[in-house]
C-alpha positions in Angstrom: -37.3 14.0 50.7 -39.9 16.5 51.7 -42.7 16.5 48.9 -45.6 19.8 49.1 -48.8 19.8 47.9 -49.6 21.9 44.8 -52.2 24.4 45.9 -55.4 22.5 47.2 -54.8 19.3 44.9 -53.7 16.0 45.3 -50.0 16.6 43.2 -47.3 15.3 45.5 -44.2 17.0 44.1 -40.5 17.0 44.8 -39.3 20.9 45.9 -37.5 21.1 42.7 -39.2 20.5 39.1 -37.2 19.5 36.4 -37.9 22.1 33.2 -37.1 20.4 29.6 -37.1 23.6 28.1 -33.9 23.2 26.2 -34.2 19.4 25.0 -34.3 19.1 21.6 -32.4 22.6 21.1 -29.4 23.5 23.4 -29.7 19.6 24.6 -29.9 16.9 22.5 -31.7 13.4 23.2 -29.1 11.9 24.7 -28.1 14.0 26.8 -31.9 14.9 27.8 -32.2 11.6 28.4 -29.3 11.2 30.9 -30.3 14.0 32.7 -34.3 12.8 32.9 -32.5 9.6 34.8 -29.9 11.3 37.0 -33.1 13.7 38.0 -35.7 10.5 38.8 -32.9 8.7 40.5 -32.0 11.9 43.2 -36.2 11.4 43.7 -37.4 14.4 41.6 -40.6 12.9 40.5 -42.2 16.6 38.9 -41.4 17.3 35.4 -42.4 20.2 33.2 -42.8 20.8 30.2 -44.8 22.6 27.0 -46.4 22.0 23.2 -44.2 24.6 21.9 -40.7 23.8 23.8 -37.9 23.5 22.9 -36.6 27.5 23.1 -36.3 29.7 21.0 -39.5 28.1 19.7 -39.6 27.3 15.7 -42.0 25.9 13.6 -39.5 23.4 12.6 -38.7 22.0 16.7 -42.4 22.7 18.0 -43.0 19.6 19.8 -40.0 18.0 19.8 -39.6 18.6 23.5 -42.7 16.4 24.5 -41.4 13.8 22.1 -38.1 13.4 23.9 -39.7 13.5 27.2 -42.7 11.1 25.7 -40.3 8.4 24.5 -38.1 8.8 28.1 -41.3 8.5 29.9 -41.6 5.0 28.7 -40.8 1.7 31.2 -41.2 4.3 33.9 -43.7 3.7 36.5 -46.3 6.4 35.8 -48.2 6.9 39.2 -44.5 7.8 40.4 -44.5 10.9 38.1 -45.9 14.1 38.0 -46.1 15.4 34.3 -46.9 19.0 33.9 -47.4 20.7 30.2 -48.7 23.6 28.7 -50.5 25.1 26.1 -49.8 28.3 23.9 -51.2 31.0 25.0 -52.7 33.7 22.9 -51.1 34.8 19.8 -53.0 38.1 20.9 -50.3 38.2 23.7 -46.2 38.4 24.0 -45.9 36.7 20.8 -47.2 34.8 18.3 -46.0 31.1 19.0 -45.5 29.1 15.1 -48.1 26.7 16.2 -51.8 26.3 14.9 -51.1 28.7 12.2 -50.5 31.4 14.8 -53.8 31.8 15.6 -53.5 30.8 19.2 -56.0 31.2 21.2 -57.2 29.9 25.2 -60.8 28.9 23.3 -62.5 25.8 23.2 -60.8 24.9 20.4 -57.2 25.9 20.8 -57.4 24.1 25.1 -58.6 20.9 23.1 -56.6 20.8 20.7 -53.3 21.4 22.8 -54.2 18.7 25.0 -54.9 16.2 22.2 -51.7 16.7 21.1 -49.6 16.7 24.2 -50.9 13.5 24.6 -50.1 12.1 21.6 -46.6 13.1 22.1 -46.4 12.5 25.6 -47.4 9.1 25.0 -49.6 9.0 28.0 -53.3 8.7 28.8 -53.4 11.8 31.5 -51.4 15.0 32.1 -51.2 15.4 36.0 -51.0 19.4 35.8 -52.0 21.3 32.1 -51.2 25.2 32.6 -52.6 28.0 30.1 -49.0 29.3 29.1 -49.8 32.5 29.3 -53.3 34.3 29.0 -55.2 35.2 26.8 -56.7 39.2 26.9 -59.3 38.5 24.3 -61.3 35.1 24.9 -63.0 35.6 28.2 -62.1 33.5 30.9 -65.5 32.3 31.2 -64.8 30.0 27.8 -61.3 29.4 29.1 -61.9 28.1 32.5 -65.4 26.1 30.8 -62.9 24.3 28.5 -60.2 23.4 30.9 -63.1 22.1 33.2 -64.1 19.6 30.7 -60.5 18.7 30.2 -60.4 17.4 34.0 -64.1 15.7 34.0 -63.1 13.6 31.1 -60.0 12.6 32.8 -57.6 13.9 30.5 -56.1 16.1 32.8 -56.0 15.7 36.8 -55.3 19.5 37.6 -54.9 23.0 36.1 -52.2 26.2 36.6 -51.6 29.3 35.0 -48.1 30.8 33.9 -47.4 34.3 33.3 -50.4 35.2 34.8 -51.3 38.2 36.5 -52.8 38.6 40.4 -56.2 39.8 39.0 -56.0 37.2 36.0 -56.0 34.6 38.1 -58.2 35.1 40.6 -60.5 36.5 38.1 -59.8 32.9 36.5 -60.7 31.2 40.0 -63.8 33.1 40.8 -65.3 32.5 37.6 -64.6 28.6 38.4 -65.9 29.0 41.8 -69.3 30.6 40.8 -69.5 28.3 37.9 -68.7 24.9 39.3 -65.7 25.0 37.6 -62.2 23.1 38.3 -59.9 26.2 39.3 -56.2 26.7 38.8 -54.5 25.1 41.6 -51.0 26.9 40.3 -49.1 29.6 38.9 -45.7 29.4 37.2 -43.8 32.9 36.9 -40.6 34.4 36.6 -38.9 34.7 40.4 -35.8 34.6 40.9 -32.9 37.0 43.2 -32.8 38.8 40.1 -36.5 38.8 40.1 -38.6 39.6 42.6 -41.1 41.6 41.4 -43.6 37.9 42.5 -43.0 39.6 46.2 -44.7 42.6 45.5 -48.6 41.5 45.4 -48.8 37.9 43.9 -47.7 36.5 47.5 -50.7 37.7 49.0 -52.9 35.9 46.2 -51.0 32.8 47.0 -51.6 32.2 50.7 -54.7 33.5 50.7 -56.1 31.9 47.8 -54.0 28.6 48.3 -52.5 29.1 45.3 -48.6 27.1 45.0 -46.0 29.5 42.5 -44.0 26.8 40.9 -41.1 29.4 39.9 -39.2 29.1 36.5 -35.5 30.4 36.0 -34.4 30.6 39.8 -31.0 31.0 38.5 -32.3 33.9 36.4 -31.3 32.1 32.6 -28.1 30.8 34.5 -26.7 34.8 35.3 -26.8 33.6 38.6 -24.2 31.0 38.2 -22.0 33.5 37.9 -20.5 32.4 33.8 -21.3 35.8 32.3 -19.1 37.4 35.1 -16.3 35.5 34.0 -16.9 35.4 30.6 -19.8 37.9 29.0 -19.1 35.6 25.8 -19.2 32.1 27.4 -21.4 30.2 25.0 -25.0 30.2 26.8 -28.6 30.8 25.8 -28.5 34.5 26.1 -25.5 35.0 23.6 -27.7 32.6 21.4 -30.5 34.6 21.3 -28.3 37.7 20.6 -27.9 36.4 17.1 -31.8 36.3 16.6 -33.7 38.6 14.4 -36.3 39.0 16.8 -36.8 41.9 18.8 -38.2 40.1 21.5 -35.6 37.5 21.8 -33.1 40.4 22.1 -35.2 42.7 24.3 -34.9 39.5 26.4 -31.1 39.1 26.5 -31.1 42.8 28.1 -33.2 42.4 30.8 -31.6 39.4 32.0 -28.3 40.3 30.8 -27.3 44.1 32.4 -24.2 45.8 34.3 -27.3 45.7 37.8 -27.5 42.0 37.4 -23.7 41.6 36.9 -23.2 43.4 39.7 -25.8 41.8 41.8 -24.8 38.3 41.0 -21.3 39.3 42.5 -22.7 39.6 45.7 -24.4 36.7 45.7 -21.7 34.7 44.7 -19.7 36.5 47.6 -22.6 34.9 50.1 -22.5 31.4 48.6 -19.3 31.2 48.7 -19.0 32.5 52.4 -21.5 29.7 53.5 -19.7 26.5 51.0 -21.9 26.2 47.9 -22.1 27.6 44.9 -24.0 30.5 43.5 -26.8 28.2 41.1 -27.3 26.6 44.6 -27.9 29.7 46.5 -29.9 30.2 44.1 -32.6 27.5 43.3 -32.7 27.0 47.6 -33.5 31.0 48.0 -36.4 30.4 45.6 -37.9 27.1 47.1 -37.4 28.7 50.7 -41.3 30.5 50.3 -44.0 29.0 51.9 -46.3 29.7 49.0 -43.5 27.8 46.6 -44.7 24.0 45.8 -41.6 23.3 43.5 -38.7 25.2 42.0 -38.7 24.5 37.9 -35.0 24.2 37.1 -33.5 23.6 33.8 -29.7 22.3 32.8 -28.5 21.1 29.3 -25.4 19.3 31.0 -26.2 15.7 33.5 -23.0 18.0 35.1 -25.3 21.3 35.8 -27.8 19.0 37.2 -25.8 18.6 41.0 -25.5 22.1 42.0 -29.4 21.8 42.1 -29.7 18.7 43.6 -27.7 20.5 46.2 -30.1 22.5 47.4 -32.9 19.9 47.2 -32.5 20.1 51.0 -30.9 22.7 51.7 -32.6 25.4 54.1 -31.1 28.7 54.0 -30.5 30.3 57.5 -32.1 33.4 58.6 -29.0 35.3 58.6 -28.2 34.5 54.6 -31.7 35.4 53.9 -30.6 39.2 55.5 -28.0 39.1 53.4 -29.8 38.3 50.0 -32.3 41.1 50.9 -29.2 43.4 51.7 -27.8 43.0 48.2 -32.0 43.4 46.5 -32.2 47.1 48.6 -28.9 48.1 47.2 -29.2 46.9 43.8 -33.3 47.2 43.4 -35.1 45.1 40.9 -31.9 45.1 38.4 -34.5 43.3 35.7 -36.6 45.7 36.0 
């Protein structure tokens, strides 16, 4: 097992994450807990997670993902984990998340508060990497980065990332830190995927030369990539889920992801993974760890069954000549999310 550092810290982490997203919601405790085990046992030892999983997120299940993962956490021996979590970001931002009344904010109050009850839920005295969720384009990032300092020197929290998170935002974040003393983001998680590769176009840059690790969520693009939406555009799956939401963004979601360019692209990926013997998810999560600035892929199942055709590519190095090919099918089908 090859483990990378995470930016400049001392995380240790397995090249896939798992992501919990989905436990609580589309995966219930059982089954999360299954999968938790099968994922340990294969030697992943880096788990995500957030205060306001599971998806879609409710006021009614907000939480309920760090419980599951809280309660499976113990017996296990804690040094061998790394536990990642998140706090809401700005309900100034993308949305407004149905926790703290909706009046999220990356304050003072709002950091501390998160953490406080991650904790609690989590059942654990420390959280080995706490992310701002996404950011916050109000409170200035002086306040922000202040409060997650404190959060590491009382030994709450070990180290700190960003999600969501824009080049300048996050450099912006780290020079503040750097000037002020401050502990500095050591990560960012985004969207990347062979769907998405808008990462490529100036956040690779930040990350080598900053020393910055992208721990990249949905590598299999909200499971388009494996290729079920081909076969079936109704197959029960998150995406026709969300269709039946109310909200707009939920919906505006399902269309990005969900399009006759990422059809078509995924046909051509599943036409390279199958000329090489694995599947399409496969292909998938090991194109996305295959980046020298990539720490950890963040993959996420609701089946202990979806969980091997990721462990499949825990190893797995891509050769030069399928890497051609993926960037063949990107030029001729450009940036089908957009």
């Amino acid at each position: 097992m090859e483990y990378r550092y995470i930016g400049k810290s001392g995380l240790r982490v397995s090249p896939i994450c798992l992501g919990t997203m989905t436990f609580g919601s589309f995966c219930d405790k059982k089954t999360a807990f299954a999968i938790m085990d099968k994922a340990y046992d294969a030697g992943i030892n880096f788990f995500d997670t957030a205060e306001v999983y599971p998806v879609p997120p409710r006021a009614e299940t907000v939480g309920i993902t760090e419980e599951i993962v809280g309660e499976w956490l113990q017996g296990k021996n804690r040094d061998s984990l790394i536990l990642a979590t998140k706090v809401a970001g700005a309900a100034s931002g993308w949305f407004v998340p149905p926790i703290r009344a909706g009046l999220t904010a990356i304050d003072s109050h709002h950091i501390i508060q998160g953490v406080e009850g991650s904790l609690r839920r989590l059942k654990c005295d420390y959280i080995d990497l706490y992310q701002m969720h996404w950011p916050d384009s109000v409170v200035p990032r002086e306040e922000s980065m202040e409060a997650f300092d404190r959060l590491v020197r009382s030994g709450k929290v070990r180290y700190l990332g960003t999600s969501n998170d824009t080049a300048y935002g996050t450099t912006k974040s780290n020079m503040v830190a750097k000037y002020k003393g401050y502990k500095r983001f050591e990560s960012i998680q985004n969207n990347f995927s062979l769907l998405n590769r808008r990462f490529l176009d100036e956040m690779t840059e930040m990350c080598r030369v900053e020393k910055i690790s992208l721990l990249p969520y949905s590598p299999m693009a909200g499971g388009v990539l494996t290729g079920k939406y081909n076969k079936d555009i109704n197959v029960t799956g998150r995406f026709n889920s969300y269709l039946k939401s109310d909200e707009q963004r939920i919906k505006a979601m399902v269309s990005r992801f969900l399009n006759e360019k990422t059809l078509a692209a995924t046909v051509r990926y599943a036409e390279i993974a199958e000329e090489i013997g694995i599947s399409s998810a496969t292909l998938a999560v090991a194109w996305s760890k295959q980046f020298d600035f990539v720490a950890s892929t963040i993959i996420g199942v609701t089946s202990v069954e979806q969980l091997d055709d990721s462990l499949a590519a825990m190893d797995l190095e891509l050769s030069s000549d399928v890497l051609a090919k993926c960037d063949d099918v990107h030029n001729d089908i450009l940036y089908p999310m957009g």
